[in-house]
PDB file of N, CA, C and O in Angstrom, chain B, residues numbered from 101:
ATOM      1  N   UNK B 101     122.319 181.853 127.905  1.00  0.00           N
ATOM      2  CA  UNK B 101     122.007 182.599 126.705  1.00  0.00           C
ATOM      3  C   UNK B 101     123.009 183.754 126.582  1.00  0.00           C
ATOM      4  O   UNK B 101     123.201 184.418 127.601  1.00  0.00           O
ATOM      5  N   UNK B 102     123.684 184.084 125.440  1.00  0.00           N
ATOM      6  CA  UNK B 102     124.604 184.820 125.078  1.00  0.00           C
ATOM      7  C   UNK B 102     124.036 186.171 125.366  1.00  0.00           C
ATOM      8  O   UNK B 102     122.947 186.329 124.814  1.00  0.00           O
ATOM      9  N   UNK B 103     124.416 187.114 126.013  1.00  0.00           N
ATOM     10  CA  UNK B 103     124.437 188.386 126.267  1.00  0.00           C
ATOM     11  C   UNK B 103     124.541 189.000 124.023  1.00  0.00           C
ATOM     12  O   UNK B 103     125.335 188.696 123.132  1.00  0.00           O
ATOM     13  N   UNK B 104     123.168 189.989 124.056  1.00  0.00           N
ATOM     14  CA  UNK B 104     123.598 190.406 122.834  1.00  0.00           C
ATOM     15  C   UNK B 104     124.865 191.773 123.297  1.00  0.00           C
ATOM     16  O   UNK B 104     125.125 192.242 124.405  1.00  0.00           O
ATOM     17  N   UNK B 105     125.432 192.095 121.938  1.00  0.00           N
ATOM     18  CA  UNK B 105     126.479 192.928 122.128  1.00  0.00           C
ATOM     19  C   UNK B 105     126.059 194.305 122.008  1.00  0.00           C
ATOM     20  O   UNK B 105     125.152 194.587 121.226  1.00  0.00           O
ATOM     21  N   UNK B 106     126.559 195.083 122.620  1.00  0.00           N
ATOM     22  CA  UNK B 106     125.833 197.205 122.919  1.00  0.00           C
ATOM     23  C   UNK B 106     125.861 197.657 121.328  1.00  0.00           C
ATOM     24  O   UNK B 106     125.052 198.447 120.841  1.00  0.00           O
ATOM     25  N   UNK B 107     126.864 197.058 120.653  1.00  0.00           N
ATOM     26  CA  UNK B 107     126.363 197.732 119.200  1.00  0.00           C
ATOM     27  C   UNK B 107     126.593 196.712 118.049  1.00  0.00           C
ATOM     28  O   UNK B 107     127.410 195.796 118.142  1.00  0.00           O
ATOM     29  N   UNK B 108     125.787 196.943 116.919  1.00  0.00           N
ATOM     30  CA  UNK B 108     125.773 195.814 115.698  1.00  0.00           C
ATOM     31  C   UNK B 108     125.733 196.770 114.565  1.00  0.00           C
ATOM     32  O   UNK B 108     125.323 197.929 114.632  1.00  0.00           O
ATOM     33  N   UNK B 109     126.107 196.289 113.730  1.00  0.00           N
ATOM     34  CA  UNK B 109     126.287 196.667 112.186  1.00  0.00           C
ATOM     35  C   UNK B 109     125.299 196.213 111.144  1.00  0.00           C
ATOM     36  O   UNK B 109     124.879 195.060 111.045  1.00  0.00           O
ATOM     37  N   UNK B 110     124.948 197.297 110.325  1.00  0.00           N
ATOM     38  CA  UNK B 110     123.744 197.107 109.379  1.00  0.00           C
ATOM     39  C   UNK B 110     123.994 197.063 108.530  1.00  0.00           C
ATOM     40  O   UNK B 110     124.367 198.213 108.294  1.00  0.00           O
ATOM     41  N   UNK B 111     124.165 196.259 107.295  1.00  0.00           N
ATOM     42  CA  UNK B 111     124.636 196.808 106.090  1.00  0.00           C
ATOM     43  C   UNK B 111     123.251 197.444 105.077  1.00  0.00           C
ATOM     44  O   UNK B 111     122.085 197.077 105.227  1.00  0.00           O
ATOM     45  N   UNK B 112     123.566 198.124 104.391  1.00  0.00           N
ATOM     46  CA  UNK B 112     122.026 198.629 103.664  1.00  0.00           C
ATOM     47  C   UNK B 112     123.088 198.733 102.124  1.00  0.00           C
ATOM     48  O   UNK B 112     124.283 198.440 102.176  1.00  0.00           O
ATOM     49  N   UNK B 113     122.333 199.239 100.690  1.00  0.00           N
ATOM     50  CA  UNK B 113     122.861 199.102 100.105  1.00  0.00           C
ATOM     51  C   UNK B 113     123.625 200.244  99.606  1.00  0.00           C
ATOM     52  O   UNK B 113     123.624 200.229  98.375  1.00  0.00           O
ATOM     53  N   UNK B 114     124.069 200.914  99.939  1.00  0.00           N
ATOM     54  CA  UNK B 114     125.127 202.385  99.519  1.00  0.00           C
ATOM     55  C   UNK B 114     125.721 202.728 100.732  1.00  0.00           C
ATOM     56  O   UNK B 114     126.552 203.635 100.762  1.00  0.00           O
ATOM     57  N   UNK B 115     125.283 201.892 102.110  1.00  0.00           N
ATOM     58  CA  UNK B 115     126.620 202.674 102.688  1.00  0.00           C
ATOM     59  C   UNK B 115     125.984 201.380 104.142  1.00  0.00           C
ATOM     60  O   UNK B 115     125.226 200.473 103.800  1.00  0.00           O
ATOM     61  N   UNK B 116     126.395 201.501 105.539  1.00  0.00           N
ATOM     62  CA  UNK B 116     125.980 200.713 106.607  1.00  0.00           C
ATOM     63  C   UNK B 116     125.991 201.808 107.844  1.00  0.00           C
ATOM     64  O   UNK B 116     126.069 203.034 107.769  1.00  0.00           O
ATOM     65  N   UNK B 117     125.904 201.086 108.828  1.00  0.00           N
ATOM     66  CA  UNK B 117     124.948 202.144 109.955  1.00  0.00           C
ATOM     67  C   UNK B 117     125.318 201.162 111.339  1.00  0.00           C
ATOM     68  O   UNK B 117     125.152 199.943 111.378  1.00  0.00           O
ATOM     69  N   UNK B 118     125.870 202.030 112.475  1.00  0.00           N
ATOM     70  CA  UNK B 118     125.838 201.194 113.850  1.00  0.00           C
ATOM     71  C   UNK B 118     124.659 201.441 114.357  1.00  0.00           C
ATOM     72  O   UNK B 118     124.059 202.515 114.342  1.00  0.00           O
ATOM     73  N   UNK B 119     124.255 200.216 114.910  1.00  0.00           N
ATOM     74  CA  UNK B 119     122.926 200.163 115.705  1.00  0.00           C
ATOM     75  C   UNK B 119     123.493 200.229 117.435  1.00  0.00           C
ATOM     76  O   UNK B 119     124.468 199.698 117.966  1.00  0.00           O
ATOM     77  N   UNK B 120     122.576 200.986 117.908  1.00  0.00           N
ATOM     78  CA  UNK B 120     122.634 200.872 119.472  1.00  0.00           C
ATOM     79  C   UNK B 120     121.633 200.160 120.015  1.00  0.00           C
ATOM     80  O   UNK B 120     120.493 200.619 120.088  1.00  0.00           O
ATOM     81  N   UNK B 121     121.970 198.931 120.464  1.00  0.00           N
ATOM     82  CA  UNK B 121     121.337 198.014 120.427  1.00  0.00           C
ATOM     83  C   UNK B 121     120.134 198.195 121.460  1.00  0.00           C
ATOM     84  O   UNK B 121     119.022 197.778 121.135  1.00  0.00           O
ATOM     85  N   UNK B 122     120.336 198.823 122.732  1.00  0.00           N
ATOM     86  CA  UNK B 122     119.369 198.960 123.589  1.00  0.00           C
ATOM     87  C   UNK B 122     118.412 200.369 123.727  1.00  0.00           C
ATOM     88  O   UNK B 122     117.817 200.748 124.735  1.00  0.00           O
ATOM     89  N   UNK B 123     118.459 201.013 122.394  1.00  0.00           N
ATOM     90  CA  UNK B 123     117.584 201.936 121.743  1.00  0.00           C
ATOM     91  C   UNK B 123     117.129 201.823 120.342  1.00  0.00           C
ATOM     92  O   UNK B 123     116.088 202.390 120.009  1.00  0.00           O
ATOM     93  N   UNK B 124     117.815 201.144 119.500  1.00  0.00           N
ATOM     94  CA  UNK B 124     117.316 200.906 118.374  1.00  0.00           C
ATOM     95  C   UNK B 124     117.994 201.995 117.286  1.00  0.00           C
ATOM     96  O   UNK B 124     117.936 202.062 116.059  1.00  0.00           O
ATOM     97  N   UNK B 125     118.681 202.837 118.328  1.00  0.00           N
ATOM     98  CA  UNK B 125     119.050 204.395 117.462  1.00  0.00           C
ATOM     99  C   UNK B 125     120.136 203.666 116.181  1.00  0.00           C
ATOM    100  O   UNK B 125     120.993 202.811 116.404  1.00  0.00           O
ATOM    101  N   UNK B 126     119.865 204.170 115.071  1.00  0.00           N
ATOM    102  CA  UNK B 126     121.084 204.022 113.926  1.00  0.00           C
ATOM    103  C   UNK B 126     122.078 205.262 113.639  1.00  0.00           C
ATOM    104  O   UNK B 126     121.450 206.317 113.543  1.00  0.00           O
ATOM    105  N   UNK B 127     123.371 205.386 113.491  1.00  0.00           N
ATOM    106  CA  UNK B 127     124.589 206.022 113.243  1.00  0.00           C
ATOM    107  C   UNK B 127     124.715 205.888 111.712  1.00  0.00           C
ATOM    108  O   UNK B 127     124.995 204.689 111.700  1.00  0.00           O
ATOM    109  N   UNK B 128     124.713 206.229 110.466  1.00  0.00           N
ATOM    110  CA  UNK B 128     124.986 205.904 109.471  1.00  0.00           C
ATOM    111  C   UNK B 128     126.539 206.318 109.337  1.00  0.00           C
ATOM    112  O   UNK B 128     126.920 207.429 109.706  1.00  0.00           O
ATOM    113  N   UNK B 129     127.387 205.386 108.803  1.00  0.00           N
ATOM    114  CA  UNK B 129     128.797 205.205 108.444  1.00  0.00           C
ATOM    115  C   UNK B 129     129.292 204.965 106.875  1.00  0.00           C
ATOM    116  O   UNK B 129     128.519 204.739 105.944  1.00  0.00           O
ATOM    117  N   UNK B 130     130.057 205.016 106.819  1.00  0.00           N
ATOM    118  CA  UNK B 130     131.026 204.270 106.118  1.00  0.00           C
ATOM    119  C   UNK B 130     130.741 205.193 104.807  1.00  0.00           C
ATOM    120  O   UNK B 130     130.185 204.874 103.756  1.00  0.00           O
ATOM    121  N   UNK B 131     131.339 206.525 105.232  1.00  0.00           N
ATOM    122  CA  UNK B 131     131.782 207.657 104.335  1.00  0.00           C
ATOM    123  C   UNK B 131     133.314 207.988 103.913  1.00  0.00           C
ATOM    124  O   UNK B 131     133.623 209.178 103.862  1.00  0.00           O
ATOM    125  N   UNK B 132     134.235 207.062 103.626  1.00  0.00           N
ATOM    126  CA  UNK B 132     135.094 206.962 103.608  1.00  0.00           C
ATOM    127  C   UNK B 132     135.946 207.100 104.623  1.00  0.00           C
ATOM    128  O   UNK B 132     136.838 206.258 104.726  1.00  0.00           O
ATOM    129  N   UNK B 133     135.869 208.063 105.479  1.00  0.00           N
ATOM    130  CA  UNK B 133     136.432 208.582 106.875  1.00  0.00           C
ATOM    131  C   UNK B 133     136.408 206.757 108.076  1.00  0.00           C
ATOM    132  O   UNK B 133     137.295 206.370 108.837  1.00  0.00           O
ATOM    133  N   UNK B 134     135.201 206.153 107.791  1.00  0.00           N
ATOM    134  CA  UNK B 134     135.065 204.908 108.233  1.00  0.00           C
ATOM    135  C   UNK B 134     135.487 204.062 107.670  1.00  0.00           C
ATOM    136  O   UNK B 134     134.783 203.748 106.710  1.00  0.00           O
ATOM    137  N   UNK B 135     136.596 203.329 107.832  1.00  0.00           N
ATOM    138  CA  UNK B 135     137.308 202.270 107.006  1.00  0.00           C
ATOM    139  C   UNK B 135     137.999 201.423 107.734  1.00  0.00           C
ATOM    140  O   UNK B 135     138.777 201.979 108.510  1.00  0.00           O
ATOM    141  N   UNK B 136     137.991 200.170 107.763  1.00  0.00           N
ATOM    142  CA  UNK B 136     138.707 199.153 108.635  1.00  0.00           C
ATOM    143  C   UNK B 136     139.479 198.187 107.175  1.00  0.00           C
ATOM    144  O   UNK B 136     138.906 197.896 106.125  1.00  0.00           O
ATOM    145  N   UNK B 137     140.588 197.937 107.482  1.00  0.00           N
ATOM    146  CA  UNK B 137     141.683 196.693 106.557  1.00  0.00           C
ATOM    147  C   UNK B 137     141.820 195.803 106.638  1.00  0.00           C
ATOM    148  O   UNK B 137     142.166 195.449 107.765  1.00  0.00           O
ATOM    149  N   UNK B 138     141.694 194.837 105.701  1.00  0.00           N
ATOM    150  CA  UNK B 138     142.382 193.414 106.435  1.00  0.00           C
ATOM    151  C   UNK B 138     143.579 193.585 106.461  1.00  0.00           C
ATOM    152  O   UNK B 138     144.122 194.686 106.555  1.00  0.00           O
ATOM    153  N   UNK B 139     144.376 192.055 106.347  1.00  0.00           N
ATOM    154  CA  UNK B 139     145.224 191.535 107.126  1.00  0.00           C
ATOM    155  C   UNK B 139     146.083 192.221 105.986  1.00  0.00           C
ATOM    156  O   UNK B 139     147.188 192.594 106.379  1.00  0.00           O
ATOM    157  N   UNK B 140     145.739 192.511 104.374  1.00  0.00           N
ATOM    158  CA  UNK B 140     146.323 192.720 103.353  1.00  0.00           C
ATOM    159  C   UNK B 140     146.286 193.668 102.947  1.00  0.00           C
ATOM    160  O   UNK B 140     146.983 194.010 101.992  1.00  0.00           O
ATOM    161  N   UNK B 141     145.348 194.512 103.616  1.00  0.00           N
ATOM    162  CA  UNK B 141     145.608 195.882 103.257  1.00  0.00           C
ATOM    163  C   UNK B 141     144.102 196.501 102.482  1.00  0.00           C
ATOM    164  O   UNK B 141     143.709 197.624 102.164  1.00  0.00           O
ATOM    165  N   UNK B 142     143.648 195.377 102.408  1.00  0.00           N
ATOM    166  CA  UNK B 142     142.478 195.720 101.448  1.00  0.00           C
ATOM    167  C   UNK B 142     141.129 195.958 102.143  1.00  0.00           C
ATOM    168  O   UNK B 142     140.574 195.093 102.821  1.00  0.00           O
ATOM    169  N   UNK B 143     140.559 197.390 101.893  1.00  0.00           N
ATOM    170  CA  UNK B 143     139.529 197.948 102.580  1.00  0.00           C
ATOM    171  C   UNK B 143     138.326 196.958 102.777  1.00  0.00           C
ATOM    172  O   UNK B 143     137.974 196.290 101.805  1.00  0.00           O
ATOM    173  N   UNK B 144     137.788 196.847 103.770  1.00  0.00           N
ATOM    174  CA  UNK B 144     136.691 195.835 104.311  1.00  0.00           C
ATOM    175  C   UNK B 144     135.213 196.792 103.805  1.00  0.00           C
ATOM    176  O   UNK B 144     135.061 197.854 104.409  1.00  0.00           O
ATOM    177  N   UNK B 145     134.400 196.507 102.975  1.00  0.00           N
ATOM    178  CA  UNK B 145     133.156 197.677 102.409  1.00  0.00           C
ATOM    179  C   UNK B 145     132.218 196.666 102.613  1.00  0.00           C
ATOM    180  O   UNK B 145     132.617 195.512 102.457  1.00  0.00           O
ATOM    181  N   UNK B 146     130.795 196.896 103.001  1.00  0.00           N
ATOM    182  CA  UNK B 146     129.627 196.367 103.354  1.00  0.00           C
ATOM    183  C   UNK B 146     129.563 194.802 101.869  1.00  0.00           C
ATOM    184  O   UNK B 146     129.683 194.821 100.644  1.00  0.00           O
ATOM    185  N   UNK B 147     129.473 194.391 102.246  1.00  0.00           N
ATOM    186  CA  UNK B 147     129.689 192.818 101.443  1.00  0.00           C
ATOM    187  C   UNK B 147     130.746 191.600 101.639  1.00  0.00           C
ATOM    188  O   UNK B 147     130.675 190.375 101.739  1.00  0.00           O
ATOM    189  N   UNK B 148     131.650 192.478 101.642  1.00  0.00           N
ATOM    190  CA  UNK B 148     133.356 191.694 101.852  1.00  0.00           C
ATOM    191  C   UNK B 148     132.868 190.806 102.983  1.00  0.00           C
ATOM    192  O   UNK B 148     131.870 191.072 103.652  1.00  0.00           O
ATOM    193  N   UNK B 149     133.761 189.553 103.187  1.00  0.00           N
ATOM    194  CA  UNK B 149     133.098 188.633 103.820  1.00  0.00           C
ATOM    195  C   UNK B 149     134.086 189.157 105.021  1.00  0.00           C
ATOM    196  O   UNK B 149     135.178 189.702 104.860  1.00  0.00           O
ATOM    197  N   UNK B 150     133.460 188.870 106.216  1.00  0.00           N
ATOM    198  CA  UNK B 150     133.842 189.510 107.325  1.00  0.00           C
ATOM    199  C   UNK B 150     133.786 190.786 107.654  1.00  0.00           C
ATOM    200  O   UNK B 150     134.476 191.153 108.605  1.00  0.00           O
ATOM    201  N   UNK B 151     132.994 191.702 106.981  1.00  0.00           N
ATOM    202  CA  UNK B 151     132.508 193.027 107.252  1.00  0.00           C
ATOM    203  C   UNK B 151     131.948 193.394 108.612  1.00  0.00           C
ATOM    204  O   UNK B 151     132.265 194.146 109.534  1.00  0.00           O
ATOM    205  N   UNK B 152     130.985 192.543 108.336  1.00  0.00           N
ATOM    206  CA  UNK B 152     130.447 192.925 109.998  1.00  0.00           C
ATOM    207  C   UNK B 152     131.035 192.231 111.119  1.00  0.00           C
ATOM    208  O   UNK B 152     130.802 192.879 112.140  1.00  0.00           O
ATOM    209  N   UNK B 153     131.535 191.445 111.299  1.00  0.00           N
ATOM    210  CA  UNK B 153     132.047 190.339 112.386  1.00  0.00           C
ATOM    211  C   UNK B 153     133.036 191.709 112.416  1.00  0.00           C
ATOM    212  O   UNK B 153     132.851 192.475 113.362  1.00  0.00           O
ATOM    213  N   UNK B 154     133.584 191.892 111.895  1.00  0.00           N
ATOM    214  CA  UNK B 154     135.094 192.911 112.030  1.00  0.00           C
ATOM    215  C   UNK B 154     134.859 194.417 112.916  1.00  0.00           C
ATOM    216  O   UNK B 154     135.447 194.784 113.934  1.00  0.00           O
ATOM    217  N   UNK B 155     133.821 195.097 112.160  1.00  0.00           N
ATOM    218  CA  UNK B 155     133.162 196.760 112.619  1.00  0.00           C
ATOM    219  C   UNK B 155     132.552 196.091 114.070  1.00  0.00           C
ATOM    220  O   UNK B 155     132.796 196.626 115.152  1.00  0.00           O
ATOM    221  N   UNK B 156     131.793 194.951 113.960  1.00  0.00           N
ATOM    222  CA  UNK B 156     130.650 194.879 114.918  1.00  0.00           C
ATOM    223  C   UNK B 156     132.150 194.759 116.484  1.00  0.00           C
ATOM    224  O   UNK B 156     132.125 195.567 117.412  1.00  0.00           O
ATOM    225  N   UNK B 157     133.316 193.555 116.384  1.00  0.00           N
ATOM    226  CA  UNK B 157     134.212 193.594 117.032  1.00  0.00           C
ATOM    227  C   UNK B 157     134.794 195.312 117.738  1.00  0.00           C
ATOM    228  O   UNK B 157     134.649 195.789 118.863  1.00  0.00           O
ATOM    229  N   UNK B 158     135.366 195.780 116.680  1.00  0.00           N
ATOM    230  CA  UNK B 158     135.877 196.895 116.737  1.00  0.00           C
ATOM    231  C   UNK B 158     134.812 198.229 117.758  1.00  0.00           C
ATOM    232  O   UNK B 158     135.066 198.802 118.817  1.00  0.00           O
ATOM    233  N   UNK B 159     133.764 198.299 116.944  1.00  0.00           N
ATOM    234  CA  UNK B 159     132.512 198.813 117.666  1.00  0.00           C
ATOM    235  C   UNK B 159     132.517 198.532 119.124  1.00  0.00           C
ATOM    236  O   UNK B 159     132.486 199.471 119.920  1.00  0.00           O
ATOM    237  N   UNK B 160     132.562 196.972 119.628  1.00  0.00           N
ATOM    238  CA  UNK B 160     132.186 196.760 120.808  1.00  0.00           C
ATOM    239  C   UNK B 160     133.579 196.380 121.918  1.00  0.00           C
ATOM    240  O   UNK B 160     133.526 196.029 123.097  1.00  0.00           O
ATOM    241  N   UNK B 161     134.711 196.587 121.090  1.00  0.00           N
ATOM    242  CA  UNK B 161     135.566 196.406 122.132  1.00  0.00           C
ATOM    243  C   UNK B 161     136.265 197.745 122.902  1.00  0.00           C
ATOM    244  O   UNK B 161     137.111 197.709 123.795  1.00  0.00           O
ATOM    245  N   UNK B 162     135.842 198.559 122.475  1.00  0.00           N
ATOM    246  CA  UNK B 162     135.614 200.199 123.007  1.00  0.00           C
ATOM    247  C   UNK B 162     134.177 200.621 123.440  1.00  0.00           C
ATOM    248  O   UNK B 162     133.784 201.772 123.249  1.00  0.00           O
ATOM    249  N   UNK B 163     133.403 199.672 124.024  1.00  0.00           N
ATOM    250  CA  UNK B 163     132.177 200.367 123.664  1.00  0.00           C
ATOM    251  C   UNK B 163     131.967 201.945 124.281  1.00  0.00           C
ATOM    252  O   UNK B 163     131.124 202.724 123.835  1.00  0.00           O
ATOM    253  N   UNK B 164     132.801 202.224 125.274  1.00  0.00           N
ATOM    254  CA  UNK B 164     132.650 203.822 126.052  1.00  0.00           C
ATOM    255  C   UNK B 164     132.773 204.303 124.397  1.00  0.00           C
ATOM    256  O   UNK B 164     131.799 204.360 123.646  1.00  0.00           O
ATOM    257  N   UNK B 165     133.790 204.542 124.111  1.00  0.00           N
ATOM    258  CA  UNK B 165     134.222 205.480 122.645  1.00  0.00           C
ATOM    259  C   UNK B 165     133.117 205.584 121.878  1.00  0.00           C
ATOM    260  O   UNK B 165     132.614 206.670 121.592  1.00  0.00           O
ATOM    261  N   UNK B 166     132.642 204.393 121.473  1.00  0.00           N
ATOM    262  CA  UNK B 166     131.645 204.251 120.960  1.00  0.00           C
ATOM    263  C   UNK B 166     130.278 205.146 120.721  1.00  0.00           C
ATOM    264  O   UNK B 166     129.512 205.704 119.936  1.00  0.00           O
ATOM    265  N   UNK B 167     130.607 204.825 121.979  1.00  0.00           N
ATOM    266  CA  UNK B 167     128.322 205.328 122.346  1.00  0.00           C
ATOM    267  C   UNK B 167     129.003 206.981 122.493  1.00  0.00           C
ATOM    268  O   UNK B 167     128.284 207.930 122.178  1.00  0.00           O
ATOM    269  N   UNK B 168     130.507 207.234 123.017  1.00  0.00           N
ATOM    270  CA  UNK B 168     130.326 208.910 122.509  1.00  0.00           C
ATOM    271  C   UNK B 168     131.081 209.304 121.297  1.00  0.00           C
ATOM    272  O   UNK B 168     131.458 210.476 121.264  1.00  0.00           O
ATOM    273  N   UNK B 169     131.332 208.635 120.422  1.00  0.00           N
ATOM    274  CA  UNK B 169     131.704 209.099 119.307  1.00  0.00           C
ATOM    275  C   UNK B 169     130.133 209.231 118.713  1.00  0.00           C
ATOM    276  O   UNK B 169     129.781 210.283 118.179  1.00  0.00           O
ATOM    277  N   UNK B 170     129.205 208.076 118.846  1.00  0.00           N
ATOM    278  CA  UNK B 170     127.764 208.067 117.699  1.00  0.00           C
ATOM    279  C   UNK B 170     126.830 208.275 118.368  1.00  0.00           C
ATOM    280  O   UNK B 170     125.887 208.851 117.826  1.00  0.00           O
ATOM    281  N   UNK B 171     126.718 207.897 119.791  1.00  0.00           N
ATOM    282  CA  UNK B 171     125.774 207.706 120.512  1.00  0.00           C
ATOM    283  C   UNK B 171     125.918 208.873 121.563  1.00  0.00           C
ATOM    284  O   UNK B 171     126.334 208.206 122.510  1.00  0.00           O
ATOM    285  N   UNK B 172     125.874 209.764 121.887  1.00  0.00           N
ATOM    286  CA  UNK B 172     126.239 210.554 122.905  1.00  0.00           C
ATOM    287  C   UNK B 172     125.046 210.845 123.854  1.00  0.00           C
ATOM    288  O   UNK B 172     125.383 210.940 125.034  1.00  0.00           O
ATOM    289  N   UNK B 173     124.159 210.953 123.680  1.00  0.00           N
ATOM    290  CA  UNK B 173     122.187 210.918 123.662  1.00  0.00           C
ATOM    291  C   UNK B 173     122.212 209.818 124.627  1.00  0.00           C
ATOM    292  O   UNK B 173     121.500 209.984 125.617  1.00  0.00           O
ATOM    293  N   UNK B 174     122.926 208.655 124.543  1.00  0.00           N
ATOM    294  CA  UNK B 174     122.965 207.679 125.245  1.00  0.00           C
ATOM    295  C   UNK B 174     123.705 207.612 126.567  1.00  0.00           C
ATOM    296  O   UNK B 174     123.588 206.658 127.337  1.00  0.00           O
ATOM    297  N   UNK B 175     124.384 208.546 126.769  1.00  0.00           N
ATOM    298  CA  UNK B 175     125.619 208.162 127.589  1.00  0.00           C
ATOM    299  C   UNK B 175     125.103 207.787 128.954  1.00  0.00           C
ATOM    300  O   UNK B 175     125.243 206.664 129.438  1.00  0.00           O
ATOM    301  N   UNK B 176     124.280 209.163 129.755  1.00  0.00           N
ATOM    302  CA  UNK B 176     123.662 208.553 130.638  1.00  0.00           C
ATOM    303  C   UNK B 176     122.858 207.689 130.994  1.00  0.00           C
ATOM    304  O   UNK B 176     122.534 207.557 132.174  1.00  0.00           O
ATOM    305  N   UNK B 177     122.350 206.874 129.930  1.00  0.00           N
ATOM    306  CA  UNK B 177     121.707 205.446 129.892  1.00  0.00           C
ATOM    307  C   UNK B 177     122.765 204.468 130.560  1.00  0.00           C
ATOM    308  O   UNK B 177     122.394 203.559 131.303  1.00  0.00           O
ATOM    309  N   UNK B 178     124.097 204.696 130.261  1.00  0.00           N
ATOM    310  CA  UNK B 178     124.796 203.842 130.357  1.00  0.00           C
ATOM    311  C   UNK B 178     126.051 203.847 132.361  1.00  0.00           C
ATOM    312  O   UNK B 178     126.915 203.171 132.919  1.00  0.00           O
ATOM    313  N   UNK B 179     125.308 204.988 132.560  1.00  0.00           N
ATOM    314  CA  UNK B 179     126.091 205.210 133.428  1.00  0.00           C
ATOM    315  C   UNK B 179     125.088 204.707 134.438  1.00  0.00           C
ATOM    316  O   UNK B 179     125.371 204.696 135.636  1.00  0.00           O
TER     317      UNK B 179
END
């Protein structure tokens, strides 16, 4: 069984939110300051197909950065 991943992406409808998966805690994002591109240049916003596969990647392939950029409350959970 696939290990779930330390953080996932929510989309809601005016903006999306990282989830910490083994608290439930939500981060709300994507205030412009949060922005990921495709391949073309063109901003990835909660709908675009590959939105979350992309943040949720990005999110979890740093996860240290992560949990202390949004999650900091968490850290010693993790240690």
């Amino acid at each position: 069984m696939p290990q779930q991943p330390l953080f996932t992406v929510v989309e809601y409808s005016s903006f999306f939110a990282v989830r910490h998966n083994p608290s439930g805690d939500e981060h709300p994002m994507g205030d412009g300051v949060d922005t990921l591109f495709d391949d073309d240049g063109h901003s990835l916003y909660p709908g675009t197909p590959g939105f979350i596969k992309t943040w949720e990647e990005v999110l979890n392939a740093d996860a240290d950065s992560t949990l202390e950029a949004y999650f900091p409350q968490h850290i010693s959970d993790a240690i």
